[in-house]
Backbone as numpy.savetxt, mean C-alpha at the origin, in Angstrom:
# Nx Ny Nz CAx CAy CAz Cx Cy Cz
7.23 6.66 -9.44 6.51 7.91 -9.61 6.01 8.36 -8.24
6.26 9.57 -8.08 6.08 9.73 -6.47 4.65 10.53 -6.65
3.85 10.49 -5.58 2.24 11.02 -4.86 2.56 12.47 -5.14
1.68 13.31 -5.60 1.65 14.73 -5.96 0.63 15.44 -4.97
-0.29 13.99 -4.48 -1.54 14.53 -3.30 -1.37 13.02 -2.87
-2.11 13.26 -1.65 -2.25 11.90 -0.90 -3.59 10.95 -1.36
-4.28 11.87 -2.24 -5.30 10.42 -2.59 -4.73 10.10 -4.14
-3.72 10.31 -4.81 -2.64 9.51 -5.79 -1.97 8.37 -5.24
-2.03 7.93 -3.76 -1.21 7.24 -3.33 -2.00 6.14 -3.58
-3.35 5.37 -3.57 -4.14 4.20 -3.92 -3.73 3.90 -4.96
-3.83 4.34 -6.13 -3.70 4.05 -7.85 -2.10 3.60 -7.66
-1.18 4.84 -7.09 -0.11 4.22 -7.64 0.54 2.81 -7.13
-0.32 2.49 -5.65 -0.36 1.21 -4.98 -0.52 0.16 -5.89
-1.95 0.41 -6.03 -2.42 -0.69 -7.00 -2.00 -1.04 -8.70
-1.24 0.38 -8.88 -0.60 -0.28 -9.73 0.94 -0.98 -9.89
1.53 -0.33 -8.97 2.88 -1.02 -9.10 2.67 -2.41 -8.28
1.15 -2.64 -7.81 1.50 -4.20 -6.75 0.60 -4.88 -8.39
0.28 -4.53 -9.38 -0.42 -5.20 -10.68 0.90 -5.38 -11.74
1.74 -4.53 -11.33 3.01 -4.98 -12.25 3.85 -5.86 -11.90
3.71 -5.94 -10.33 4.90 -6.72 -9.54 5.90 -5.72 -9.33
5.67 -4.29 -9.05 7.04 -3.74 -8.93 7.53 -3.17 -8.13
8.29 -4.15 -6.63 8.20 -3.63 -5.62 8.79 -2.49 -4.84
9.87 -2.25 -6.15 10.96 -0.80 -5.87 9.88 0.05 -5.93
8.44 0.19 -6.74 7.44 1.42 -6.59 7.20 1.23 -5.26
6.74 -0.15 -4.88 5.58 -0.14 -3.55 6.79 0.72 -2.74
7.61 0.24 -2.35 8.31 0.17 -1.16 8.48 2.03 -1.36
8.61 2.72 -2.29 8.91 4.26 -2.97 7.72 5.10 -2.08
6.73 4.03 -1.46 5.11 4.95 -1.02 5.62 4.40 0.44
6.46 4.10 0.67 6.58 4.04 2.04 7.48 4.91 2.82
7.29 5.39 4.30 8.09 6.34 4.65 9.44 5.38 4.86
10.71 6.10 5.64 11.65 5.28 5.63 11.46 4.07 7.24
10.34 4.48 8.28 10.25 4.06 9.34 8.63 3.79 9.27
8.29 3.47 8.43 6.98 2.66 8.10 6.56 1.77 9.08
5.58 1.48 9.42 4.57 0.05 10.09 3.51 -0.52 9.25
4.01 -1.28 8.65 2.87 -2.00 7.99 2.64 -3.74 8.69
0.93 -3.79 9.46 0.51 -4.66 9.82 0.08 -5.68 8.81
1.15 -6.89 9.13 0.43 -7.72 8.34 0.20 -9.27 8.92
-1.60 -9.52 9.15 -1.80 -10.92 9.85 -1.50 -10.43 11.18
-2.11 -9.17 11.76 -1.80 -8.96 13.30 -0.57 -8.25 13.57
0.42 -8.74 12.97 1.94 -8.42 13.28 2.50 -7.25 12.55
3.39 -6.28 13.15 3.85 -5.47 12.92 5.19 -5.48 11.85
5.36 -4.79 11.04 6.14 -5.19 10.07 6.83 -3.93 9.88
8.07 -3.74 10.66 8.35 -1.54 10.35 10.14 -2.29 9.78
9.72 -0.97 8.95 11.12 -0.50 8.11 10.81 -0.66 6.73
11.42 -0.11 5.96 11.15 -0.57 4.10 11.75 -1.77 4.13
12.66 -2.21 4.42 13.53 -3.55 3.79 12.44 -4.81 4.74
12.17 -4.74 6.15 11.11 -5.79 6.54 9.34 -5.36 5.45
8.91 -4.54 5.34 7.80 -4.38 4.23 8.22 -4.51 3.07
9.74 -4.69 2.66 9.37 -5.12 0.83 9.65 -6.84 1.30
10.21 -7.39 2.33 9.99 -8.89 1.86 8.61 -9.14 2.40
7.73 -8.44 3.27 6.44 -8.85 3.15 5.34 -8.36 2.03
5.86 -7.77 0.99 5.32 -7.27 -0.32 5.17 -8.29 -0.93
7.08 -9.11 -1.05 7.29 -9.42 -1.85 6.51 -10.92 -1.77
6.34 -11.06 -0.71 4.99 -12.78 -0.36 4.46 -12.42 -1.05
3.61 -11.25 -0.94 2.25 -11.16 -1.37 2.60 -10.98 -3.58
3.32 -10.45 -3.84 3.45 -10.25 -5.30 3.75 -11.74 -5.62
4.42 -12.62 -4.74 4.41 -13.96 -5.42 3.13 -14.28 -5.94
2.60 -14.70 -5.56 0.99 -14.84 -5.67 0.76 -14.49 -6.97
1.11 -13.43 -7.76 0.90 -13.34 -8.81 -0.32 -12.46 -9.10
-1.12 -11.67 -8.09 -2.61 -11.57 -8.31 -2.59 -10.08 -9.21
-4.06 -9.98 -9.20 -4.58 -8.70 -9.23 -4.91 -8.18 -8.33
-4.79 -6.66 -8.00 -5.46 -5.93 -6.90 -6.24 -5.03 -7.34
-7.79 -5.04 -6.68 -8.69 -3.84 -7.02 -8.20 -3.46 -5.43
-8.55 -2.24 -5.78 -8.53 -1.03 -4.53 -9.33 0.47 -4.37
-10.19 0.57 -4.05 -11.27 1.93 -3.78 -11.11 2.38 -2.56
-10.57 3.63 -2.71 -10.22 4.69 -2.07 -11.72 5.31 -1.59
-12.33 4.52 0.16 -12.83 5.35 0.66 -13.38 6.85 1.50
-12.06 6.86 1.74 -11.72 8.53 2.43 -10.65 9.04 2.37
-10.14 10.21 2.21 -9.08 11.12 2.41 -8.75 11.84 3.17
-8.03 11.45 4.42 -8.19 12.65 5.73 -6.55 13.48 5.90
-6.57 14.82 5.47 -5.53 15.44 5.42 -5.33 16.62 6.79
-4.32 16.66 7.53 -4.19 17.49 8.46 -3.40 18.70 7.87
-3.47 19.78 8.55 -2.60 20.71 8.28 -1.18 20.91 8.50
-0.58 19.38 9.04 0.67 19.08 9.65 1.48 18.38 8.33
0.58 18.13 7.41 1.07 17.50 6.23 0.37 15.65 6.61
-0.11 15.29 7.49 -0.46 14.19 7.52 -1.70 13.69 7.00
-1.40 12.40 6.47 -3.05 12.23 5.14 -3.21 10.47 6.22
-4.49 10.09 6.30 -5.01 8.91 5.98 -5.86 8.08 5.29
-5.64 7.58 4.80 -6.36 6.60 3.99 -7.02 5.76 3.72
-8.37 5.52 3.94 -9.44 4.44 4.36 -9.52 3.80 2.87
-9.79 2.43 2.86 -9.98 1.87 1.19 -10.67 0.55 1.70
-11.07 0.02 0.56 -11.56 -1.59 0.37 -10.21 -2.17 -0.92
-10.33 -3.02 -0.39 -9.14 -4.03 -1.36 -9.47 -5.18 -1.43
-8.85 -5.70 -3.01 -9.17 -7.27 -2.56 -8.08 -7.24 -3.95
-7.56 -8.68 -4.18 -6.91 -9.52 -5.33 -7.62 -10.72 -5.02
-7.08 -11.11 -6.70 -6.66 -12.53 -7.05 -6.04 -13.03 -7.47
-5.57 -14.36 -6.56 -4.43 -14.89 -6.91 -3.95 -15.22 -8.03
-3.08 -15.74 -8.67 -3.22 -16.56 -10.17 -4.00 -18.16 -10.24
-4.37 -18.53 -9.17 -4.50 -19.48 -8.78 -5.88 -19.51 -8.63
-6.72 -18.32 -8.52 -8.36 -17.93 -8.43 -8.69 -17.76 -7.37
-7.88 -17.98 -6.08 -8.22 -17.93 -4.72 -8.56 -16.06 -4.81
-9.53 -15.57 -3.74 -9.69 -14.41 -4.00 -9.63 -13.97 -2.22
-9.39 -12.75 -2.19 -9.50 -11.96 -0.67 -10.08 -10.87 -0.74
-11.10 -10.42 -0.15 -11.53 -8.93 -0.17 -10.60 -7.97 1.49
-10.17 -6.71 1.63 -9.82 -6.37 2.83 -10.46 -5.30 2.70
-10.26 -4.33 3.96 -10.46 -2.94 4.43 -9.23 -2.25 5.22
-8.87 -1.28 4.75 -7.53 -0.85 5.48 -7.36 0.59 5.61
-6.55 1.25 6.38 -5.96 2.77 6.80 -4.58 2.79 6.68
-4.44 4.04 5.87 -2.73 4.44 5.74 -2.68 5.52 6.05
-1.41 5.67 6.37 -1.13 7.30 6.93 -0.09 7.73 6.17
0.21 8.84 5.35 1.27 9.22 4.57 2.01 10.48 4.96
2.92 10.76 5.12 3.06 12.35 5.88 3.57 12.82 4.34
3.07 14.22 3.73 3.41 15.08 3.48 4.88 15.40 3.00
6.05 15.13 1.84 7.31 15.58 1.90 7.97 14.09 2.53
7.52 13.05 3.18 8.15 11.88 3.46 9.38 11.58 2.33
10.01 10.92 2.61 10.97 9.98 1.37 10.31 8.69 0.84
């Protein structure tokens, strides 16, 4: 299901990473993406769905609250949030993070 506005893009995160379904996640990514993960840079969809796909092993839940919405007139949005899951295992993580979505992306 594709983003209709850029603050639809949290929910539909958190829900396709609560189903396990990484053809959604990877669907919210542009085709030349950077997603940092553990410091390290992670660009392209096919290197970010096998680092998805670590994280969906796990099995968890993800809460996610969408703290800000910053939209330019260029079509560019970012995205400030708090996140956290848990594992199946009970181990828990809280994060804080920024996304950038452009507008019409693939």
């Amino acid at each position: 299901m594709p983003a209709y506005n850029p603050a639809e893009i949290h929910t539909l995160f958190r829900n396709a990473f609560n189903l396990g379904d990484v053809e959604a996640l990877i669907a919210l990514y542009e085709p030349n993406a950077v997603l940092v993960v553990d410091g390290k840079e992670v660009i392209g969809r096919e290197s970010i769905r096998k680092a998805l796909e670590s994280f969906l092993a796990r099995r968890g839940r993800m809460t996610l609250e969408t703290r800000a919405v910053v939209e330019s007139q260029q079509g560019l949005a970012v995205l400030h949030g708090d996140w956290g899951d848990r594992a199946s295992d009970g181990n828990r993580s809280r994060n804080r993070d920024s996304q950038s979505q452009h507008r019409g992306g693939s």
